[in-house]
N, C-alpha and C positions, 0 to 999 in steps of 0.2 A: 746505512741505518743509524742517523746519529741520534734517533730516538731513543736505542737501546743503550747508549752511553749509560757510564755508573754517573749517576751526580750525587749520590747520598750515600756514607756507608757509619752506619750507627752498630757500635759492639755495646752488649750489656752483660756485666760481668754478675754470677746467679751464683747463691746459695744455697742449696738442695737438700732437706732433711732428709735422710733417711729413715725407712720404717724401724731399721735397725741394722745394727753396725757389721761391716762391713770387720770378718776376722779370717785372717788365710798365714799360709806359710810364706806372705809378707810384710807381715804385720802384726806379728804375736802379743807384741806389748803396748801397741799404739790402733788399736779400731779406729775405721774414719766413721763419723756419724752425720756426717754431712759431705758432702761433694761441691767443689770449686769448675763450674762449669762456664761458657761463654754463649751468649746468642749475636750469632751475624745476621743482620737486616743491612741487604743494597734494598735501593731504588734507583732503578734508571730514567732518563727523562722522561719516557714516556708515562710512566706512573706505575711501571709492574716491578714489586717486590719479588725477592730472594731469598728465603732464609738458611741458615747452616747452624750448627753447632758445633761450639770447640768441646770435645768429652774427653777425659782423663782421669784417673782414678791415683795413680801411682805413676811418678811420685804428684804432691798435692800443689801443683803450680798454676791450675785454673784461669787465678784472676790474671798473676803474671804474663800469660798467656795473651787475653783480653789488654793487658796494656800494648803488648807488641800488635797486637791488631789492628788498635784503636789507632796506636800512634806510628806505626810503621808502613804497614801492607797500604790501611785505609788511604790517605796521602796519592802513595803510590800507583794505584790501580783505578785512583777517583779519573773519571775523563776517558777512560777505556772503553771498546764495545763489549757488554757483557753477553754478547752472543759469540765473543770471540774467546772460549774458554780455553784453549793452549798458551793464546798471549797472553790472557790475564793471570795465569799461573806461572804461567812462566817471568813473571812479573812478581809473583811471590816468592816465588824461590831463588830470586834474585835478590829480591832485598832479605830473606832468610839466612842464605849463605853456608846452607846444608848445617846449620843450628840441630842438636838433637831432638829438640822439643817442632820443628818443622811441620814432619808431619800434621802433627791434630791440627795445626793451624791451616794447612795445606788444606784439608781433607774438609776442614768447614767452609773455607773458599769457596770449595771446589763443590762442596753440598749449594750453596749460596749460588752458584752461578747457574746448578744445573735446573735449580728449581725457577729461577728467572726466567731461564733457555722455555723452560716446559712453558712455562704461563705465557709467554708471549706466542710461543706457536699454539696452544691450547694442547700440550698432550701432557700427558704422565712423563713421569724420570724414565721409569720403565721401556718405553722406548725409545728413549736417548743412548740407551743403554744396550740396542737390539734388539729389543721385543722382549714378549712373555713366553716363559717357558714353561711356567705353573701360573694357578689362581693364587696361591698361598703356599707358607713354607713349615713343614712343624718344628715345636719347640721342644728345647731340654730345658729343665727346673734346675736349677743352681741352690747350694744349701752350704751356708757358713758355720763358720766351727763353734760349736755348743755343746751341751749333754749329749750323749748317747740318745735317751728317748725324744731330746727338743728334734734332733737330726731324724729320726725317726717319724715325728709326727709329719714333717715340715714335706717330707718325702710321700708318703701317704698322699700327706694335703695335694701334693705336684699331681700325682698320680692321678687322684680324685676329681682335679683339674683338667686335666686331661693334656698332663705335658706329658712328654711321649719316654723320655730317659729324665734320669736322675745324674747328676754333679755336685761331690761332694770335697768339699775344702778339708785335704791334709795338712800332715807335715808338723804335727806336732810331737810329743813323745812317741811313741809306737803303740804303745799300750793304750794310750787315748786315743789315737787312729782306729785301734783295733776292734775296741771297743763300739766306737761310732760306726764303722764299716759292718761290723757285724749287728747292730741292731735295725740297719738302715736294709741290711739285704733281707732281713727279715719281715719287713715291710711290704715291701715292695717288690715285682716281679720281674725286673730288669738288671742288666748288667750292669754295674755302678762304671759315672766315669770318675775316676782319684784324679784332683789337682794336687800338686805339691807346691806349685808356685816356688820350683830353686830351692825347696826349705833341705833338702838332703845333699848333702856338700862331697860325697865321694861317692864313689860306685858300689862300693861292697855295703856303703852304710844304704843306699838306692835297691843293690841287690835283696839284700835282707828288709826291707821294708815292702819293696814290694810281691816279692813273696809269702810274706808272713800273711799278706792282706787277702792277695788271689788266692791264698787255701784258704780264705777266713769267706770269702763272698763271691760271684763272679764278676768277672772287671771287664769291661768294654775297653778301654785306655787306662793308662798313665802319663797324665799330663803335665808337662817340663818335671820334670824329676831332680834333673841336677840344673846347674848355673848356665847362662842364655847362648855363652860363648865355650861350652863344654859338650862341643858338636861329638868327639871321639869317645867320651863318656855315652852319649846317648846311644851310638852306635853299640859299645858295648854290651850295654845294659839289656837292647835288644837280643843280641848271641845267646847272653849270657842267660837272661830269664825265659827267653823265647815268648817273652809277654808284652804288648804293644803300650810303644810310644806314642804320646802326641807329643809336637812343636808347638810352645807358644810364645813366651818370651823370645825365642831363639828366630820365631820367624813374622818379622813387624817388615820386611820390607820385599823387594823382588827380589835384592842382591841377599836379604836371608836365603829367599828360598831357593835361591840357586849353592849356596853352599849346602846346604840340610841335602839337596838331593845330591850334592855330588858324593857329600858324606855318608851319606845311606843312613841317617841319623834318626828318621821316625817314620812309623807307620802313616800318622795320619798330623796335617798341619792344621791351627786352629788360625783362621784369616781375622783381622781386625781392620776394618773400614777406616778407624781414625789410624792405627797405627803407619797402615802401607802408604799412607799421605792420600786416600781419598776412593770413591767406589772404584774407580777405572782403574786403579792402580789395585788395587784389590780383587778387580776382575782379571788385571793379568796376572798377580800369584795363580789365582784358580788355574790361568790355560797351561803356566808352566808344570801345576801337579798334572794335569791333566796329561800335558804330553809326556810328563814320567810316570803315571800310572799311581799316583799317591790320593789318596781321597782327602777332601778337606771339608771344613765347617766355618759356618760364620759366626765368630767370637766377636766380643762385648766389652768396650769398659763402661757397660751400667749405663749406657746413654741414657738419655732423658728422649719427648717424644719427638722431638726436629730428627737428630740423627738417627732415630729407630725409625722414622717413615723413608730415609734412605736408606738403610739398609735392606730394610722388605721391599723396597724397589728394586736394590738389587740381588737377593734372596727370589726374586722370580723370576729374573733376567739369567739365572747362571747357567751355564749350558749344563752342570751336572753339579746337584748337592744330595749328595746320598746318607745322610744322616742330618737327626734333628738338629738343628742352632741353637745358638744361648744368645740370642737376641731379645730379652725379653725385661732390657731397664727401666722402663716406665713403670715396671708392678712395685718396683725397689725402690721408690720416694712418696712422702705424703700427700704430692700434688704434683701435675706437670704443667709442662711451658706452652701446650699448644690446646684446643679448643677439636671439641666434638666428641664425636663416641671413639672409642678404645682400639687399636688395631691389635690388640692379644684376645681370643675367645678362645676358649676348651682347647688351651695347648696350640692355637695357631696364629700364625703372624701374617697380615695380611696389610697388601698398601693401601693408604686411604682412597678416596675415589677421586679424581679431579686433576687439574692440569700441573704441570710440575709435583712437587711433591706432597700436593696434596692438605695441605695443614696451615693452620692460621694461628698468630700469637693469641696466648690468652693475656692481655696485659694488665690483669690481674694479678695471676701470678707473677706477672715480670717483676711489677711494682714491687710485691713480697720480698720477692723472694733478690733483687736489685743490689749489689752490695755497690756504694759509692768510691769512688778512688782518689 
């Protein structure tokens, strides 16, 4: 098929405003108000496009990202079959060289080849993926640290909206946790999930915080509580409170999630698409909870709309997502990167319709939003 060869691969490195800034317990004194992202466009000889997105949030290497794309992978991978997705990644992670930063770049590749794969046979990601196992997937509402009543209203608004749970950004003083936690349950009729994002550095300082909170509101989770590689901490913290852990920092890859399960470290893991280096790798964290009986969700770094039409591709592919997702980046910028109506309505994530993943540049925005290098 030397149709399908890459002969074209164009990276454009994007500037993203935010509606507003982005504040957590990794970040206290630095908000990001804009996001450093990537868009990958192959074309193969035959003339069927690809697109992927490089997403990352923390730390803020975006564009650097986009240079190693542009000037590393692209090279490498030009002249390949892109219907041959193992070799052409395999081909990234070669000239990668198990780099930390891999993944997202891995993971847009890997968005990029599978949306090619789709449009040339005419089908969705989704069953490249194994099929459908839902029409749509529902969402959780994410809420950054603010006033007490800004966290309040913003919660409401989610609710009003029709996201299904509320996530609310700790890890600050305790007292301004406490405060926000208790206006926000008063809002709203759901179990709050608390991220701390690592902001609590010992277990007793974790223990007392998050107690103070669960008698303040009811908690669904506490998500990473202590630092990514503080698997014996999490575990404790479990015993200890008898109040459930999520995994998130701690679980970006499969060799994560095989040490969290051997460690008995969390209730429940938060899965990230760019993190695990890509959907299929991200589909097998899901089978390993699965076969140890852990439930998981599909977490978010804020993508924009290429990488969120992949994940709600695979968001209805999972054999089992038993709680709402926080896949909902595209609501969190002034404008997006792709063209058409919105796949978030009333709290639900849905893939767009059409072959591969479904979504066309808006090169509009690209123009915009473009930073030169």
């Amino acid at each position: 098929m030397s149709g399908s060869r890459i002969r074209q691969v164009d990276v454009f490195a994007i500037r993203a405003p935010r509606k507003e800034a982005v504040r957590s317990g990794l970040n206290l004194a630095d908000p990001v108000t804009a996001s450093e992202f990537g868009v990958v466009r192959l074309l193969t000889e035959d003339g069927v496009e690809g697109l992927g997105e490089i997403s990352i949030t923390f730390p803020r290497i975006g564009h650097s990202l986009c240079h190693a794309a542009r000037k590393l992978i692209a090279p490498a991978i030009t002249g390949l079959d892109a219907l041959a997705i193992p070799t052409v990644l395999a081909e990234v992670d070669r000239v990668l060289g198990g780099e930390l930063s891999a993944p997202y770049l891995r993971a847009a590749f890997e968005m990029a080849l599978l949306d090619a794969t789709g449009r040339h046979f005419g089908v969705p990601v989704w069953a490249l993926l194994g099929g459908r196992r839902r029409d749509r997937a529902a969402l959780a509402w994410g809420i950054y640290q603010k006033s007490p009543d800004e966290m309040a209203a913003d919660a409401a608004a989610g609710r009003a909206a029709g996201f299904q749970a509320i996530k609310l950004k700790v890890g600050r003083e305790l007292a301004a946790d406490l405060a926000a936690v208790t206006a926000v349950a008063r809002a709203v009729d759901v179990p709050l999930r608390l991220d701390a994002n690592m902001a609590w550095r010992t277990v007793p300082e974790a223990v007392r915080a998050m107690r103070t909170l669960a008698d303040a509101a009811p908690v669904a989770w506490f998500e990473q509580p202590l630092g990514r590689r503080h698997l014996e901490g999490l575990r404790a913290l479990r015993l200890q409170t008898g109040l459930p852990v999520m995994a998130d920092e701690s679980c970006h890859t499969l060799r994560d999630a095989y040490e969290l399960a051997r460690a008995e470290a969390a209730d429940v893991w938060n899965v990230y698409v760019t993190e695990a280096g890509g959907l299929r790798s991200a589909a097998e964290i899901f089978a390993l909870a699965a076969a140890v009986g852990v439930p998981c969700i599909l977490g978010s770094q804020a993508e924009m709309g290429i990488a969120t039409a992949a994940c709600a591709h695979l968001a209805v592919a999972l054999p089992e997502l038993p709680y709402p997702i926080e896949t909902f980046g595209p609501l969190r910028y002034e404008r997006d990167i792709i063209t058409g109506a919105g796949m978030i309505a009333q709290g639900w994530l849905t893939p767009p319709p059409g072959a591969g993943l479904g979504v066309e540049l808006d090169w509009d925005a690209i123009r915009t939003m473009e930073v030169k290098e």
